[in-house]
Z-matrix of the N, CA and C atoms (Angstrom, degrees):
N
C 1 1.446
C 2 1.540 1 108.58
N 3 1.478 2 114.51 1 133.22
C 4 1.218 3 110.87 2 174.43
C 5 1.854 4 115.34 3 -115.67
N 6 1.216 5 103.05 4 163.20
C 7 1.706 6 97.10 5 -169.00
C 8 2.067 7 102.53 6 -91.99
N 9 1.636 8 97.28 7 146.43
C 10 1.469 9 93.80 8 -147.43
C 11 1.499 10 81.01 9 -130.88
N 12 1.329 11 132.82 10 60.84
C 13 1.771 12 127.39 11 -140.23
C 14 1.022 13 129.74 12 55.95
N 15 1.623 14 129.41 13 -175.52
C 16 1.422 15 128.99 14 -158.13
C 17 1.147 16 130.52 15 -72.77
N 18 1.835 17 101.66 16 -9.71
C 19 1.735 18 107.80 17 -155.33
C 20 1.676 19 83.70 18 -116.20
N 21 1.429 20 119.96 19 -33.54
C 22 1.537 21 123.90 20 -140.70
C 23 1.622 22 110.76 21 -117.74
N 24 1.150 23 121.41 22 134.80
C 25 1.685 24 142.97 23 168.53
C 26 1.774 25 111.39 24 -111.46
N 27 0.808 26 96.88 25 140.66
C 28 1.459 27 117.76 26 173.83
C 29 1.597 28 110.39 27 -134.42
N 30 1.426 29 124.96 28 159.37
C 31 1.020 30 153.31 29 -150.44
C 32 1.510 31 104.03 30 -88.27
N 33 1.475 32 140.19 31 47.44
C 34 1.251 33 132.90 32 176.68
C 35 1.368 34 115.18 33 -128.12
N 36 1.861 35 109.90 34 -148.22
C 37 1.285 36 103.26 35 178.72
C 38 1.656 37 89.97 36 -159.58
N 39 1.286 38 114.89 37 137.93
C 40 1.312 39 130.26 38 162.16
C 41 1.385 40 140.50 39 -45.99
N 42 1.490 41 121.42 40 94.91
C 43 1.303 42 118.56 41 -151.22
C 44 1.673 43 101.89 42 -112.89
N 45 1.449 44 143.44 43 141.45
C 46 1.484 45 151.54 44 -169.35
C 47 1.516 46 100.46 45 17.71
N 48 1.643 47 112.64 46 73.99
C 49 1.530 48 140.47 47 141.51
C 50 1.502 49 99.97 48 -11.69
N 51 1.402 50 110.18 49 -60.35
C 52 1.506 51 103.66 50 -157.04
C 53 1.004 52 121.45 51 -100.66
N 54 1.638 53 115.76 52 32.93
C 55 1.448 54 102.54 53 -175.66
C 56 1.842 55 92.17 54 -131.39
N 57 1.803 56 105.69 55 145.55
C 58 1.495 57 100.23 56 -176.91
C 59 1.462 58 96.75 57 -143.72
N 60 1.455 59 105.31 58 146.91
C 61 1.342 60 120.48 59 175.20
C 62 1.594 61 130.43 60 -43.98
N 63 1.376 62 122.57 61 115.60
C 64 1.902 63 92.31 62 -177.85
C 65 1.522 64 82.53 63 -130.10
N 66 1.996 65 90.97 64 140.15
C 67 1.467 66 120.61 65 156.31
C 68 1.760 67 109.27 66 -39.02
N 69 1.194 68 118.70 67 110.99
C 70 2.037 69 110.35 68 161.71
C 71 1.536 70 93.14 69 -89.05
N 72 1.621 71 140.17 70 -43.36
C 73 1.185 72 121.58 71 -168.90
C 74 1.956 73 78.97 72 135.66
N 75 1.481 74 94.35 73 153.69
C 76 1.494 75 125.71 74 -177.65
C 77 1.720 76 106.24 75 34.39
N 78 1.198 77 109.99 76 60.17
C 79 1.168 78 142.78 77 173.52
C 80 1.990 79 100.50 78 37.38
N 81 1.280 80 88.55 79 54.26
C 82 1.805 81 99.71 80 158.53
C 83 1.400 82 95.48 81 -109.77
N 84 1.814 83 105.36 82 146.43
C 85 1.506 84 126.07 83 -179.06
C 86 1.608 85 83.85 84 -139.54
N 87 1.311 86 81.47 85 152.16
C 88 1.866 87 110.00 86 -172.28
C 89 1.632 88 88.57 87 -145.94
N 90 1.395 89 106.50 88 123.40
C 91 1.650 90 112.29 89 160.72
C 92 1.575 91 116.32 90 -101.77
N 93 1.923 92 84.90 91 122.44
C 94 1.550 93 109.73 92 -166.47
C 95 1.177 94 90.33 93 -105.39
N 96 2.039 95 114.11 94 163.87
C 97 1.327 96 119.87 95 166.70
C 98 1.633 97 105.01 96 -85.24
N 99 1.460 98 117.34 97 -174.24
C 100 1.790 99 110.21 98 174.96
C 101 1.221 100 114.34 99 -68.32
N 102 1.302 101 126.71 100 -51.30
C 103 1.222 102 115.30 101 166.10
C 104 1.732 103 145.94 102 -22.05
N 105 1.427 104 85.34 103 -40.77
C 106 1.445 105 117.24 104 179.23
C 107 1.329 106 127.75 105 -80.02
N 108 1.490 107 108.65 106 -50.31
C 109 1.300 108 134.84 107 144.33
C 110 1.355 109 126.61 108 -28.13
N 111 1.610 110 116.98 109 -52.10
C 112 1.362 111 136.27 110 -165.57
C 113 1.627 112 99.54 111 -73.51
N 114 1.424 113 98.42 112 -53.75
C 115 1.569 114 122.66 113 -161.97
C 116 2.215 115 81.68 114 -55.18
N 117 1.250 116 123.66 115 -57.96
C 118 1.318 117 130.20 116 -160.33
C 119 1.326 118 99.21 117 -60.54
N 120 1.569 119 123.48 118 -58.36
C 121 1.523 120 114.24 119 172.27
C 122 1.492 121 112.06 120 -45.83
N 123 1.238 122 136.11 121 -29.01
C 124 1.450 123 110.75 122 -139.73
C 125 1.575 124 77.41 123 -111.07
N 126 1.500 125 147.31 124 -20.86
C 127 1.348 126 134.16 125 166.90
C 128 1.717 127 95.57 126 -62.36
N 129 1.492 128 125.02 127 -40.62
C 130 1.613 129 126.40 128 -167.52
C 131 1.837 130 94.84 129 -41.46
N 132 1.826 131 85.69 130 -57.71
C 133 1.794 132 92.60 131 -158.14
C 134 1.460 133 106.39 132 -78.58
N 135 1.415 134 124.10 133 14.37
C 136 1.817 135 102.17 134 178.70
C 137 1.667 136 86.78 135 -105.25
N 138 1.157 137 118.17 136 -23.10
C 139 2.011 138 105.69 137 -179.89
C 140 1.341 139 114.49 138 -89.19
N 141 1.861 140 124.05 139 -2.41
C 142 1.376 141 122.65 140 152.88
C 143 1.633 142 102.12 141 -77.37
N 144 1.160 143 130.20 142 -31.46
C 145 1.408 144 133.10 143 -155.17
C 146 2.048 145 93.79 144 -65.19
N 147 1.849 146 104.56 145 -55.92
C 148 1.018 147 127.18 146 -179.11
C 149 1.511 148 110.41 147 -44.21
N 150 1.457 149 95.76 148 -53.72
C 151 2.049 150 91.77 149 -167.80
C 152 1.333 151 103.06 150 -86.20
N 153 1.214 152 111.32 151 6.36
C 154 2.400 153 99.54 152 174.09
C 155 1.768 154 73.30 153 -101.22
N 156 1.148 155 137.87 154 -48.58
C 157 1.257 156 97.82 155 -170.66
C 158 1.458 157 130.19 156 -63.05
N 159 1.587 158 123.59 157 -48.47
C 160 1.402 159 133.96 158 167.98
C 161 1.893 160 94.44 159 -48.72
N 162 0.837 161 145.07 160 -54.90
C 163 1.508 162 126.53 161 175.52
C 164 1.931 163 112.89 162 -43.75
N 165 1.601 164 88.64 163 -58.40
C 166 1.503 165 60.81 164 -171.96
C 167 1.663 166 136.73 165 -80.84
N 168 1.454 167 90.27 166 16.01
C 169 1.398 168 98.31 167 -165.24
C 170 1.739 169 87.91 168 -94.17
N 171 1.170 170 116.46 169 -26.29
C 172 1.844 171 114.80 170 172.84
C 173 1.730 172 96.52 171 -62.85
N 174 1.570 173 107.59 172 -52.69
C 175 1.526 174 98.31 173 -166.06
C 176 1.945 175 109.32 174 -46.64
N 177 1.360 176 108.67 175 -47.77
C 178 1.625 177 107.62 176 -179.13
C 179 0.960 178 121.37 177 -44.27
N 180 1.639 179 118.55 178 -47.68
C 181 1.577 180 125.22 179 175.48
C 182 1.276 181 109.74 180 -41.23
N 183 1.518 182 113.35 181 -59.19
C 184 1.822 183 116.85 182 -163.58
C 185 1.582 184 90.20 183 -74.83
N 186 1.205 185 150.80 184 -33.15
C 187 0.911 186 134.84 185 -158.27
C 188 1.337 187 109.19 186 -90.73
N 189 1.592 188 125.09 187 -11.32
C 190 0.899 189 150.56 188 138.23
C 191 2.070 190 125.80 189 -23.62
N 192 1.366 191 79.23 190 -67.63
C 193 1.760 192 108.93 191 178.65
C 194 0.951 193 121.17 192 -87.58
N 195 1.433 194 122.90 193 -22.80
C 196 1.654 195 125.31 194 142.72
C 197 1.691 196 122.62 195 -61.45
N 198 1.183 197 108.13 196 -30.62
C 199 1.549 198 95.63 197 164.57
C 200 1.320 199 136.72 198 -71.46
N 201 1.763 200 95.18 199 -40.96
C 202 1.672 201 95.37 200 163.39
C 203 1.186 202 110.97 201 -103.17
N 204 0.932 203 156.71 202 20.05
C 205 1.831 204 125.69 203 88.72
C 206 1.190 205 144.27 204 19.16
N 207 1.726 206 99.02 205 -84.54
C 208 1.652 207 124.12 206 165.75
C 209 1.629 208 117.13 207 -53.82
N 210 1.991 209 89.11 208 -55.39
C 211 1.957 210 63.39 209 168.57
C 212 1.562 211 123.23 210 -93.29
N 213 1.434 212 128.12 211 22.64
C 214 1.226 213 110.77 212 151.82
C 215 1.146 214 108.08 213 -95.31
N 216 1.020 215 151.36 214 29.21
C 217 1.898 216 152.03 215 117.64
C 218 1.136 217 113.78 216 -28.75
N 219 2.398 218 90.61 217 -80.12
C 220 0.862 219 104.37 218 -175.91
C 221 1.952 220 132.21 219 -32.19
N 222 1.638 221 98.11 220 -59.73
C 223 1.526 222 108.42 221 165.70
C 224 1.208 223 130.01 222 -50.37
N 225 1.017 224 132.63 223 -46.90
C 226 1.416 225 159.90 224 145.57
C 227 2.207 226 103.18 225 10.67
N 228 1.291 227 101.19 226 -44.30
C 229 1.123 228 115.76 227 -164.89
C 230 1.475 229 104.17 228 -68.92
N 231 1.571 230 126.42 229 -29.01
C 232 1.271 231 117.76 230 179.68
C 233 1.383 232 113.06 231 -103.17
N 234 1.381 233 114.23 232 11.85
C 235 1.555 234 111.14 233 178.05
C 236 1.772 235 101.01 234 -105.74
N 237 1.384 236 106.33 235 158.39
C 238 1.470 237 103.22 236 174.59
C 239 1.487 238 96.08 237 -138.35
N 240 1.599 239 106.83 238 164.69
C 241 1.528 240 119.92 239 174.92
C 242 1.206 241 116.13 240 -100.14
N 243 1.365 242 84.91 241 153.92
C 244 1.676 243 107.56 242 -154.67
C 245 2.177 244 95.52 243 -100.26
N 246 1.022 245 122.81 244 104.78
C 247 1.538 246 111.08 245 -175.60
C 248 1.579 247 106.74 246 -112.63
N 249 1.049 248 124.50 247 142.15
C 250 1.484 249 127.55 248 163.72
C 251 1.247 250 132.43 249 -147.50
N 252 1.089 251 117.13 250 125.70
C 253 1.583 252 125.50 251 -173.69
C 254 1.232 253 123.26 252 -29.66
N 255 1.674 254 135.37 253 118.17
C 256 1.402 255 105.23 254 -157.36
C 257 1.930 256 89.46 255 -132.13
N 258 1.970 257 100.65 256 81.06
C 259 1.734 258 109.72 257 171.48
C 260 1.519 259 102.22 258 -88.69
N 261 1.096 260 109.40 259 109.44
C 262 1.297 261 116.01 260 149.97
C 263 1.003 262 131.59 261 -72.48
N 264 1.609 263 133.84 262 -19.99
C 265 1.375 264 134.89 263 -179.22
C 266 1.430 265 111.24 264 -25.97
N 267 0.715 266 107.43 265 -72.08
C 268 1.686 267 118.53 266 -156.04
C 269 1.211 268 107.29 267 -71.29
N 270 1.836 269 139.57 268 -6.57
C 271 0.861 270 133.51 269 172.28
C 272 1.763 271 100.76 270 -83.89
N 273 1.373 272 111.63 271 -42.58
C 274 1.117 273 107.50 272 178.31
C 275 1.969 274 124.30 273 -63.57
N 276 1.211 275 92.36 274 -40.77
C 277 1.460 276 90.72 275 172.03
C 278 1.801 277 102.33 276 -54.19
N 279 0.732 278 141.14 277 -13.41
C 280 1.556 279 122.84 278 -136.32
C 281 2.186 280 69.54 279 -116.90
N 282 1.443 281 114.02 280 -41.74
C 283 1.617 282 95.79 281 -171.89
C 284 0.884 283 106.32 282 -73.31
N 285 1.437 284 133.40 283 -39.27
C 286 1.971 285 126.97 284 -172.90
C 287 1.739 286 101.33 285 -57.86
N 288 1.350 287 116.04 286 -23.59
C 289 1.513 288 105.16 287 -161.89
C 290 2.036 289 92.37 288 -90.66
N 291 1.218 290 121.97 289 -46.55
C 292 1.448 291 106.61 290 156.47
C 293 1.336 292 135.61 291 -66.41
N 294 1.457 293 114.96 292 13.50
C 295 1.451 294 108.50 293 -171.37
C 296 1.767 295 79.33 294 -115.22
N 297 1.353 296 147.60 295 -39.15
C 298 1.388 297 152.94 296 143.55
C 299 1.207 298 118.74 297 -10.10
N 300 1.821 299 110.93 298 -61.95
C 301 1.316 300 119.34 299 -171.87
C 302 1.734 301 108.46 300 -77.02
N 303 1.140 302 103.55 301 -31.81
C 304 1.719 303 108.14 302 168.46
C 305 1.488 304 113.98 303 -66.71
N 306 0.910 305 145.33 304 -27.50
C 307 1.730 306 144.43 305 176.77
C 308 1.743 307 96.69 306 -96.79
């Protein structure tokens, strides 16, 4: 009897125990032994380990730049802007009429 899930047996017999299927990506399977297998998870889990860390070290930055952010909001309230009319006309008239008198 062989085990067919948790509840169920069927009528067989167990043939290369030690060898198990591994995902490579775009649905290629390569049959590895456990050893092999193990060795593949545990490179899987040190480059998930890597990218939650490089994430959260991005998350600090922004969370970083959202604070001083907030308090340049916050501050924000005692500074005021400075605006000024910006006609140039008349500066320009005044160069075409010396750039005229020069030719």
């Amino acid at each position: 009897m062989a085990p067919f899930g948790k509840l169920a047996f069927i009528p067989g017999r167990i043939v290369h125990s030690n060898e198990i299927l591994v995902l490579l990506g775009d649905d290629y399977f390569v049959e590895r032994t456990c050893k092999q297998s193990i060795e593949i998870v545990n490179r899987r889990l040190e480059n998930i380990k890597e990218k939650i860390e490089k994430h959260r070290k991005e998350k600090e930055v922004f969370n970083q730049q959202k604070k001083y952010t907030s308090e340049f909001l916050n501050d924000r309230k005692n500074m005021f802007e400075i605006k000024e009319n910006d006609d140039d006309t008349g500066v320009k008239q005044e160069e075409k009429k010396t750039i005229k008198s020069t030719y």
